[in-house]
N, C-alpha and C positions, 0 to 999 in steps of 0.2 A: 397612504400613497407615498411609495418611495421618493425621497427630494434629491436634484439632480447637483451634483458637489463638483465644484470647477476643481480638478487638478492645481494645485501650484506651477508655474512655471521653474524647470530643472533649474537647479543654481549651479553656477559654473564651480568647477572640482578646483582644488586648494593649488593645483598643480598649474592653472591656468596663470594667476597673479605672481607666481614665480616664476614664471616664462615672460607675461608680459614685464615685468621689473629687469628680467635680467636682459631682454631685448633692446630696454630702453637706455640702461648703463652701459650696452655694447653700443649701439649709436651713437651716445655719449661719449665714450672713450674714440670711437671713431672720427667725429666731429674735431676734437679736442687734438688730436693726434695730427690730423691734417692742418688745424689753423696755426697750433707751433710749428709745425716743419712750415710752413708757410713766411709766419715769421720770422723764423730765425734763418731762413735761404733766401730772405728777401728785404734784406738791414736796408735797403736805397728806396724804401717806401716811407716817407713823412713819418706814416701811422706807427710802422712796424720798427723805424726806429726808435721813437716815442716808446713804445712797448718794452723794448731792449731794455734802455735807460730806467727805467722804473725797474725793470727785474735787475738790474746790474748786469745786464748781462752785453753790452755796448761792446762790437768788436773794436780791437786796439790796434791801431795803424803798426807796423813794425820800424824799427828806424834802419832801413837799408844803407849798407855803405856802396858804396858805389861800385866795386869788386861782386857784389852780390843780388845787383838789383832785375828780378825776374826778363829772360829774355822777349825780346819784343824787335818788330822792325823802326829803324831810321829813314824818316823818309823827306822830302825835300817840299816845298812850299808846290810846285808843281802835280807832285807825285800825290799829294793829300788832297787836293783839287781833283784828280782825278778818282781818289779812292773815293771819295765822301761827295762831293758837292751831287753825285747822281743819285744818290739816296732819297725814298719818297720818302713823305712824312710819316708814314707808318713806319717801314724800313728807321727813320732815322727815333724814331720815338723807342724802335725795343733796341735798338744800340746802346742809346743814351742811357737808358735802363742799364742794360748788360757791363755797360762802360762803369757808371756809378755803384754797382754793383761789384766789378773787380777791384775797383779802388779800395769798397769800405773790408774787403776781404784780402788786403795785402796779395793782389794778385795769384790767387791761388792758383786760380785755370783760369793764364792769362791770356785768354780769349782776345781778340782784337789788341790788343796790346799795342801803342803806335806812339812811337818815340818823335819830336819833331826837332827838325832841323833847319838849317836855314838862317839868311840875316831878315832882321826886321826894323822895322824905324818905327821910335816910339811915338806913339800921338798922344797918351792919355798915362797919368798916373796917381792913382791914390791908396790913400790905408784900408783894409778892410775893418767893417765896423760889425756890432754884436747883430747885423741885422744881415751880414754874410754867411757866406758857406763855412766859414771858419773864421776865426777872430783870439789873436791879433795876426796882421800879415798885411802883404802889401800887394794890389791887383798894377798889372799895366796890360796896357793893350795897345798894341803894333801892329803894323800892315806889311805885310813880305815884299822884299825887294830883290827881282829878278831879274838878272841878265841874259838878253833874248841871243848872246852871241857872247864869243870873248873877246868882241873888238867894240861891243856896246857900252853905257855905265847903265848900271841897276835901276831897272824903270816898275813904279807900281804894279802889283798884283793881284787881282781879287783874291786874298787867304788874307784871315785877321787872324789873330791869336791875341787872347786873354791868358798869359800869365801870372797865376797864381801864387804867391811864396807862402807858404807859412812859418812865419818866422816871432820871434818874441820882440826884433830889434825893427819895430814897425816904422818908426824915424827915419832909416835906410829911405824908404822912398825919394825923400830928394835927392839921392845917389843918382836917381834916374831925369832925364830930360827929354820933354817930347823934341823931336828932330834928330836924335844921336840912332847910331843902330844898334839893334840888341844881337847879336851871334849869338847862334842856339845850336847847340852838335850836341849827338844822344848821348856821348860821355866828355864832359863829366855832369850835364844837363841834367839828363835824367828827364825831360818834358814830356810827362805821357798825357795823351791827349782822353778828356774824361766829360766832354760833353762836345756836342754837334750843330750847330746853329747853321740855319740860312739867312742871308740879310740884305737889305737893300743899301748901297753905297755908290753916290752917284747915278742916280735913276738905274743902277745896273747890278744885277745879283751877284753875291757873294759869301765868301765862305766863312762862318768866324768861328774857331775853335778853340773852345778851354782845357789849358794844360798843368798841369801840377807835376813840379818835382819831387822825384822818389825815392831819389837819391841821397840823403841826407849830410853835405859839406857844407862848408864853406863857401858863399856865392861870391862872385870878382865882379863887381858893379863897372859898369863904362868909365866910372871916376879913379878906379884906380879901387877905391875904398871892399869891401867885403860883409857879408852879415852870414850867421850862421841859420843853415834852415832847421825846423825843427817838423817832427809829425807833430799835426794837433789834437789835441787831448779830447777834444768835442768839435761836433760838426752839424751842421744842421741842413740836411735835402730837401729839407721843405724853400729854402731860400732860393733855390732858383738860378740858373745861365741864363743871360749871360751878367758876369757881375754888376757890366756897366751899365747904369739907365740912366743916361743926360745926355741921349736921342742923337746925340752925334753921329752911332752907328746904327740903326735903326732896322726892325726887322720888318719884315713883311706884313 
C-alpha cells in the first residue's frame, strides 16, 4: 500500500534574503541620515552638542567687528515688553530654541535677531564660572530705566536684562556697581537678545532677557576703565537662563 509523503515546505528563492538585507541597509542609511541632519541643524540641544564635540565637529562662534555684525532690529526697553512679554510658553519655548540656535550658528538666518537698547541700572554682578553658559566672563543683570515723559526722571520698568560678556579679563567685574546705570545702543553694543524669561518681581510680572555681545571691541565700563570681549571657545546649553539663581529675581 502506497505511503502518503508530506511535501517539504517551498524554501524561499536566494533572491528574497537579498532583498530583505538590502531593505534593511536602506532603512538604515535612511534612519542615520535623518538623526545627523538632525544633529548637526540642531547644535542648541544639550545632547546634540555633546555629539558635535566628540566628532570635532563644534560650530565656531565668528569674531564679528562691529562694521560687520548681522543685521537685526534695535529696540527700546518698552518696545521689547511689547514684542516678547505676550509670548505663551509654548511660543516662548521654540524662540528660545530658534534664538540659541542663531547664536551657536553665528547668525546665519538671523531670524529674530533683536538688538537691545536702552539705560539700565545695575542690581547684581558677578563672574561666570565652569558651571555657566560660557566661562570665563562676567554676568550682570539690570532693571530698565524709563522716562514716562521728557519733563519726568527715569522711573523703574518691568524689562530685566542679563548681560552676558564673554571676556578672558573676568576681574573687569568690579568695573561694574549695583546702582550706576549701564547705556546699551545697538552700536557699538552689539546686545543680542538669546534667551526669553518671564519672572515674578514685586508680586508683579516681568520681563528678564538674556543678551550677549556680538560684536567683538573693546567694552568702556561706567568707571572709565575697558575690557576686551572675546567669542568663547566652548559653551555649554545644557546650563540654562537665566544665569542668575540667588532668587532675587525670581520666576514664576
Amino acid at each position: 500500500m502506497p505511503r502518503n509523503v508530506e511535501e517539504p515546505p517551498p524554501s524561499r528563492p536566494a533572491y528574497f534574503w537579498w532583498l530583505l538585507a538590502n531593505a534593511l541597509a536602506l532603512c538604515f542609511a535612511i534612519v542615520s541620515w535623518f538623526v545627523c541632519l538632525h544633529v548637526f541643524q540642531n547644535p542648541e540641544i544639550p545632547r546634540n552638542y555633546q555629539i558635535l564635540g566628540k566628532l570635532g565637529r563644534l560650530p565656531v562662534l565668528k569674531k564679528y567687528p562691529i562694521t560687520e555684525v548681522p543685521n537685526g532690529s534695535g529696540l527700546s526697553p518698552k518696545e521689547l515688553y511689547q514684542r516678547y512679554f505676550g509670548y505663551t510658553e509654548d511660543v516662548r519655548l521654540k524662540a528660545n530654541s530658534l534664538l540659541m540656535r542663531n547664536y551657536l550658528t553665528n547668525f546665519d538666518r538671523p531670524l529674530l535677531l533683536t538688538y537691545v537698547e536702552g539705560d539700565y541700572q545695575i542690581e547684581a554682578v558677578r563672574k561666570m564660572g565652569p558651571s555657566d553658559f560660557f566661562n570665563p566672563g562676567i554676568a550682570v543683570r539690570a532693571q530698565a530705566m524709563v522716562k514716562p515723559d521728557d519733563f519726568t526722571k527715569p522711573n523703574p520698568y518691568p524689562v530685566f536684562i542679563e548681560y552676558i560678556f564673554p571676556t578672558p579679563q573676568a576681574d573687569a567685574a568690579s568695573s561694574f556697581k549695583p546702582g550706576e546705570l549701564l547705556s546699551v545702543k545697538k552700536s557699538p553694543n552689539c546686545a543680542a537678545v538669546v534667551h526669553i524669561s518671564k519672572i515674578i518681581r514685586d508680586d508683579e510680572p516681568a520681563l528678564l532677557l538674556t543678551v550677549i555681545p556680538i560684536g567683538y571691541v573693546a567694552y568702556q565700563t561706567p568707571d572709565g576703565n575697558a575690557f576686551q570681549i572675546e567669542p568663547p571657545e566652548k559653551l555649554r546649553p545644557g546650563a540654562g537662563f537665566p544665569v542668575f539663581k540667588d532668587g532675587a529675581v525670581q520666576k514664576p
